[in-house]
C-alpha positions in Angstrom: 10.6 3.0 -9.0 14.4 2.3 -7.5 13.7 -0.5 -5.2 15.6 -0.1 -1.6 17.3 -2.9 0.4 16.6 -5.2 3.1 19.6 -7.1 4.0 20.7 -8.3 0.5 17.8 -8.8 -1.1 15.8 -5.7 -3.0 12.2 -4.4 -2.9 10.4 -2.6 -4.4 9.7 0.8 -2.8 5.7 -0.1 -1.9 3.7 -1.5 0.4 1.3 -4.7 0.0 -2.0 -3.8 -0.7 -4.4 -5.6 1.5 -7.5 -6.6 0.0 -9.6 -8.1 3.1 -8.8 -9.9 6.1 -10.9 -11.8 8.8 -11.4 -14.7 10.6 -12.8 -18.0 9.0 -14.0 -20.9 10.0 -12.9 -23.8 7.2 -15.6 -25.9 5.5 -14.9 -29.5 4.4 -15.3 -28.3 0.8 -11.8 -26.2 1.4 -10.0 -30.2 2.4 -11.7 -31.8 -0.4 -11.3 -30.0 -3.3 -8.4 -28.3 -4.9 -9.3 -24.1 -5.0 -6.7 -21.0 -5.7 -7.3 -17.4 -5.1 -6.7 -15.1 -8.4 -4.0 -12.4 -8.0 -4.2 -12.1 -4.7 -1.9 -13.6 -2.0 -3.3 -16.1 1.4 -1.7 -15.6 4.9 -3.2 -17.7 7.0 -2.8 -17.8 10.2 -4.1 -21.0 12.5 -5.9 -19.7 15.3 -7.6 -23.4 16.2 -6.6 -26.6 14.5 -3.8 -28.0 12.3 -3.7 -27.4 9.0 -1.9 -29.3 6.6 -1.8 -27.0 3.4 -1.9 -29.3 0.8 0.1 -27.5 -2.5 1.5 -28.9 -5.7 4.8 -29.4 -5.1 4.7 -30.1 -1.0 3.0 -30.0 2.2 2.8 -27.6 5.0 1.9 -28.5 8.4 0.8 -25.3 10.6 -0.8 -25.7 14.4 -2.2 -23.0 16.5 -0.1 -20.0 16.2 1.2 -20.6 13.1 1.6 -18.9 9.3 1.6 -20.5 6.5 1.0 -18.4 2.9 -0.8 -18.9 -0.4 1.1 -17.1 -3.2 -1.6 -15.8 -5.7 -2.5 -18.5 -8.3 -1.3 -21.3 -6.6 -4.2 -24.4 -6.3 -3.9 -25.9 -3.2 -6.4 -27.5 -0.7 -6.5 -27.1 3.2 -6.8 -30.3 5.1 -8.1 -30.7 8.7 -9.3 -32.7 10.8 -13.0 -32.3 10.7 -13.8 -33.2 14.6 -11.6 -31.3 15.5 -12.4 -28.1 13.0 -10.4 -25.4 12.0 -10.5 -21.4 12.4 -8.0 -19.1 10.3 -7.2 -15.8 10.8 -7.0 -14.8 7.1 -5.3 -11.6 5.3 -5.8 -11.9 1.5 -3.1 -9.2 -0.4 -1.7 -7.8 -3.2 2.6 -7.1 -3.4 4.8 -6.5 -6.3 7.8 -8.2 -4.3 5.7 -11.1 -3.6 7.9 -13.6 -6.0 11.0 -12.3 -4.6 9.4 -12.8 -0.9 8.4 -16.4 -1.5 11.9 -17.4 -3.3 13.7 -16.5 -0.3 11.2 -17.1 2.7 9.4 -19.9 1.8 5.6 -20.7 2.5 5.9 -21.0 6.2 7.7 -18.9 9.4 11.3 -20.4 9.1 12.2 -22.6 11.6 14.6 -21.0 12.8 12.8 -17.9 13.6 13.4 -16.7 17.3 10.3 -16.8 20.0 10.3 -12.9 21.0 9.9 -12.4 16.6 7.3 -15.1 16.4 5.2 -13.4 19.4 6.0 -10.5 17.6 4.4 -12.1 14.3 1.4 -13.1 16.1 0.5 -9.7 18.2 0.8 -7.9 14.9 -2.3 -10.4 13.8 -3.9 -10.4 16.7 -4.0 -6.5 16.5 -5.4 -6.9 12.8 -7.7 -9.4 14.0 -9.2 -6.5 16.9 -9.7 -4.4 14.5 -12.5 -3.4 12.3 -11.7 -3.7 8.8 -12.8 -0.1 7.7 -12.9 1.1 4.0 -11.2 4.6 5.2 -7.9 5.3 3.2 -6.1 5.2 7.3 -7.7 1.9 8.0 -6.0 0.4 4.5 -2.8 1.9 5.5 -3.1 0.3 9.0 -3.4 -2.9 7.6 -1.2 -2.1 4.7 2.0 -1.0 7.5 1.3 -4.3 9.8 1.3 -6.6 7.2 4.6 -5.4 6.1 6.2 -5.2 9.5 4.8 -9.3 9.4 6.2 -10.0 5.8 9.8 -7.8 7.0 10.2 -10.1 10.6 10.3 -13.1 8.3 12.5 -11.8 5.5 14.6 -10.9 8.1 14.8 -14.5 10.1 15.1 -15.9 6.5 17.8 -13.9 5.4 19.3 -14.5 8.8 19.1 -18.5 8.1 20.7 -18.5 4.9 23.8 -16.3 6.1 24.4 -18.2 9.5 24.7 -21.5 6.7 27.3 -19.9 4.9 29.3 -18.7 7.6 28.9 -21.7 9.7 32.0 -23.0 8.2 34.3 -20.0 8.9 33.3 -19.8 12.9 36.0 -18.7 14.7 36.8 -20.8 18.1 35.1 -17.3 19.8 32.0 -17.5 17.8 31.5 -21.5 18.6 31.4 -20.8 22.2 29.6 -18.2 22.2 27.2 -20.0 20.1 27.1 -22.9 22.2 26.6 -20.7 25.4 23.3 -19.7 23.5 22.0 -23.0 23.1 23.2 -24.2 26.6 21.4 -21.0 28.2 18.0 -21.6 26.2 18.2 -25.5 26.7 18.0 -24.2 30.8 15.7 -22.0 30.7 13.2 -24.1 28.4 13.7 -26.7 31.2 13.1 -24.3 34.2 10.8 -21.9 32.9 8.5 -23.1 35.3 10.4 -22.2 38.5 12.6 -19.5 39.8 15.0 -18.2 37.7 17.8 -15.3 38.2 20.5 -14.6 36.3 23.0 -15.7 38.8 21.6 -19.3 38.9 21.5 -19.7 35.6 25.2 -18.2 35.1 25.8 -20.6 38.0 24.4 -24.1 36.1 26.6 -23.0 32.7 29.5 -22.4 35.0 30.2 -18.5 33.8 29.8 -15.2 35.0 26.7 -13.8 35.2 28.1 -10.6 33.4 29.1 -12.4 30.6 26.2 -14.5 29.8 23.9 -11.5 29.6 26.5 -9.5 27.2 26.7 -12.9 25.0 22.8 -13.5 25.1 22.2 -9.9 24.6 25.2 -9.2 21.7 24.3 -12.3 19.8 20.3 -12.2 19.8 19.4 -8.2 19.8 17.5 -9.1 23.2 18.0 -10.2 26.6 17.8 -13.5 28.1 15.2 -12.5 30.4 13.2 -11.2 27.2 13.5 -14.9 25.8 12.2 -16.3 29.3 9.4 -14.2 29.5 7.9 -14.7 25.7 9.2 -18.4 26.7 6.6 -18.3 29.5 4.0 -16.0 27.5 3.7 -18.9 24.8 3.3 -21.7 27.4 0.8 -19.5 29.1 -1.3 -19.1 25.6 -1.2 -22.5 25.2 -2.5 -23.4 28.7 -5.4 -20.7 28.6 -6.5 -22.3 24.7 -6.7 -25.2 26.6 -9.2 -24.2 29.3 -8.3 -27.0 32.0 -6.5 -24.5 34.1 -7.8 -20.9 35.8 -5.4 -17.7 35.3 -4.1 -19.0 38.9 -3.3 -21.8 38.1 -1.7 -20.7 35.0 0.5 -18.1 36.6 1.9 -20.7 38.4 2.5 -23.3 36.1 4.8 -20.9 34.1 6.4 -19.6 37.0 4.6 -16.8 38.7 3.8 -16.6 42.3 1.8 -13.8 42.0 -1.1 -13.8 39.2 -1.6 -10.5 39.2 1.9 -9.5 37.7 1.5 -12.6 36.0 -1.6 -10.6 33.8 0.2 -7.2 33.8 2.6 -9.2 32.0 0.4 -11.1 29.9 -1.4 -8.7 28.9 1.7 -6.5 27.9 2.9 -9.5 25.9 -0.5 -10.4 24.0 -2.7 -7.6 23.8 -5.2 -8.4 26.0 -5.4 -9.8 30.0 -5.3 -14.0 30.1 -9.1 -13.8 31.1 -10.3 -12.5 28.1 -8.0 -14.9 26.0 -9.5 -17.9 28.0 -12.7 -16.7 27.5 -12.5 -16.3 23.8 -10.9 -20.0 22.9 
């Protein structure tokens, strides 16, 4: 099979082959004991709790919302806190690039992964997770083609990570400013996410046009700034709804909408489902 490219890095010209997926809620056995699933590969992906996946050679700590994988074979124990329990959303798969995934990706979302490709990550699974997992050859290829659009958005922010270290040293003065424009624009907006924000003001604070910090933010990130506010706003919002002190009012306006109607529209555009139903189902 002649494998094709992504980025640098070849795969094989196939698709995993998901075995099962489904949510689970963890028994103490899973924190106690040291277990390993045969041939098959674990992503897991916290939908309450932390887990601290315990495996031989380190330790992964993943909250709500986060991925974390098993490579097949591997012991390994899942640690939780038991008062405070823990539900996975689970995919359990097969992959001929799965060595070659792991030795450049890691166990875990890289860090530096972007918001908008995180939320992407996580409606992927929380479409898998709506599903029904049917035995019909279209429903394995389903699950096979989102799984690999998950397993591709991390390659990608992983491959991304190791080329921004080696170029780091040869930044031209161009590319440091605009870097540092970056930062500088998401440092403001993670601070004012909750109020009114425009373009303009935010041009104004960094003391540039507004023209050219929506070309930089755009040219350097494949997405807007507003697209980084609003999944900025989206993930505050999940975590507010999960935890269940606040109404979809309230949370509207915590995270900077006036009106809570848009507010769902947008929600709901963003995560698959309106913010009532998400409340509801925490």
């Amino acid at each position: 099979m002649k494998p094709k490219p992504i980025g640098k890095v070849f795969f094989p010209a196939c698709m995993p082959e998901v075995h099962h997926y489904g949510v689970t809620v963890y028994d103490s056995f899973w924190a106690k004991n040291f277990h390993q699933s045969f041939e098959r590969v674990e992503l897991l992906h916290v939908l309450k709790g932390h887990l601290d996946l315990v495996l031989p050679d380190r330790r992964i700590r993943v909250g709500p919302g986060g991925v974390a994988f098993v490579p097949s074979g591997m012991k390994h124990r899942d640690e939780f806190d038991f008062d405070e329990g823990l539900e996975v959303f689970m995919v359990v798969f097969q992959w001929d690039a799965e060595k070659k995934f792991f030795a450049r990706a890691g166990y875990a979302l890289p860090d530096t992964m972007e918001p908008p490709a995180r939320t992407e990550i996580r409606m992927i699974l929380d479409r898998m997770r709506a599903d029904d997992c049917g035995d019909s050859e279209a429903d394995r290829l389903v699950a096979n083609v989102r799984l690999l659009g998950v397993l591709t958005l991390i390659m990608r922010a992983a491959g991304a990570k190791r080329s921004g270290r080696r170029a780091a040293p040869q930044e031209s003065y161009r590319e440091r400013k605009r870097g540092m424009l970056m930062r500088r624009a998401r440092d403001y907006v993670e601070k004012h996410y909750a109020a009114p924000v425009t373009l303009e003001g935010i041009a104004r604070a960094l003391n540039v046009s507004p023209f050219y910090l929506s070309h930089v933010f755009s040219e350097e990130s494949d997405y807007s700034l507003f697209t980084y506010l609003t999944t900025l706003r989206m993930e505050k919002a999940r975590a507010l709804l999960a935890g269940g002190r606040l109404n979809v009012s309230e949370v509207a306006r915590a995270v900077g909408y006036d009106d809570s109607s848009y507010f769902s529209k947008v929600f709901r555009r963003h995560c698959g489902k309106p913010p009532k139903d998400y409340a509801l189902c925490r």
